[in-house]
C-alpha positions in Angstrom: 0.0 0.0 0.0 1.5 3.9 -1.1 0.3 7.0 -0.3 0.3 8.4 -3.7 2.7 8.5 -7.0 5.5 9.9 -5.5 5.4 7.1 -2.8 4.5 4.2 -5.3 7.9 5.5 -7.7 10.0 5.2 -4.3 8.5 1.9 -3.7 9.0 0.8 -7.4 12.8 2.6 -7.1 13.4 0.5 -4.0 12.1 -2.9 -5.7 14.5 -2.2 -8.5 17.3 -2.5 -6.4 16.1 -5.8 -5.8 15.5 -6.8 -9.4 11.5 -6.6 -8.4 8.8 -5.8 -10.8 5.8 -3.2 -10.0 2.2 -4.2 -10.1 0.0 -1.3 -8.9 -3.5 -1.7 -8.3 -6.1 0.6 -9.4 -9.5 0.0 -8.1 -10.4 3.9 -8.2 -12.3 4.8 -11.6 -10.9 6.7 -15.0 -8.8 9.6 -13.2 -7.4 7.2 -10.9 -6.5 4.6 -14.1 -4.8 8.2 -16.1 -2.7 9.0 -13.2 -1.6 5.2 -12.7 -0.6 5.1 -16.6 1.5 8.2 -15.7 3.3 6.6 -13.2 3.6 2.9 -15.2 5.6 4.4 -18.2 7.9 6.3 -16.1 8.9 3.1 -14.2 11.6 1.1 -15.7 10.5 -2.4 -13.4 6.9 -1.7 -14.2 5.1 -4.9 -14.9 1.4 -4.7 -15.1 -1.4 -2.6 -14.5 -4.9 -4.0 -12.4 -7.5 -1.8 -14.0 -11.8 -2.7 -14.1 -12.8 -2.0 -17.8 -15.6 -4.0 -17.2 -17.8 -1.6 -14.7 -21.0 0.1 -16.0 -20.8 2.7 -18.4 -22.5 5.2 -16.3 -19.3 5.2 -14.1 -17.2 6.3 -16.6 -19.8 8.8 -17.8 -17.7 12.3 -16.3 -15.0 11.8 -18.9 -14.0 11.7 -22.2 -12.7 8.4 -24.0 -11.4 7.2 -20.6 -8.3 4.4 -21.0 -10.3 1.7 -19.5 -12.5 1.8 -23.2 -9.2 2.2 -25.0 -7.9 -1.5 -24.0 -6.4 -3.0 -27.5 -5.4 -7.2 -26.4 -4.6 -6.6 -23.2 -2.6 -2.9 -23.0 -3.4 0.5 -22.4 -2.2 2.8 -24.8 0.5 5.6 -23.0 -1.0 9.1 -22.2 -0.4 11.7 -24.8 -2.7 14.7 -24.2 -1.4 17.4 -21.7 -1.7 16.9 -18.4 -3.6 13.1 -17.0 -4.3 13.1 -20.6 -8.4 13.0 -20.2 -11.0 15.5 -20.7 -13.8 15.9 -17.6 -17.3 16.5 -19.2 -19.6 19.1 -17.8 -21.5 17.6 -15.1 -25.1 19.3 -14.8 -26.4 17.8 -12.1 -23.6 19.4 -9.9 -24.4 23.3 -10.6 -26.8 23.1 -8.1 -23.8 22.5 -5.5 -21.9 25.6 -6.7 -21.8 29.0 -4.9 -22.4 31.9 -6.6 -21.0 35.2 -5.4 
């Protein structure tokens, strides 16, 4: 267990030195998966990636194209677009939490 990417690229440093391999799990949802790609192709000893493709589609609803729908035999393709490399949608059903000054 980490507490976060910098932590998880210590850990994955640290397992290098011991000619380990890096398997992180994901069970978060489409951020979570972006920000675990990040961190997988900037680790030499990475390994695999534990990832749920297979949840409903309303879970993946808040962004664009997330990577879980982008699985080609097995792999995730590697981030490209600035930033986590995903576009959030416009969430209506939130305005009504926002503060207006």
């Amino acid at each position: 267990m980490a507490g976060g990417l910098t932590e998880c690229r210590a850990l994955a440093e640290h397992a290098r030195h011991y000619g380990l391999f890096l398997a992180p799990h994901n069970a978060g949802g489409p951020v979570c998966t972006a920000a675990s790609l990040h961190l997988d192709f900037a680790t030499p000893n990475f390994l695999i990636q534990e990832t749920f493709p297979f949840r409903p589609d309303d879970y993946f609803d808040f962004v664009e194209e997330p990577y879980e729908r982008r699985i080609v035999n097995g792999c995730l393709p590697a981030p490209t677009a600035p930033g986590l490399g995903l576009t959030l949608k416009p969430l209506p059903h939130l305005s009504r939490c926002l503060i207006s000054t």
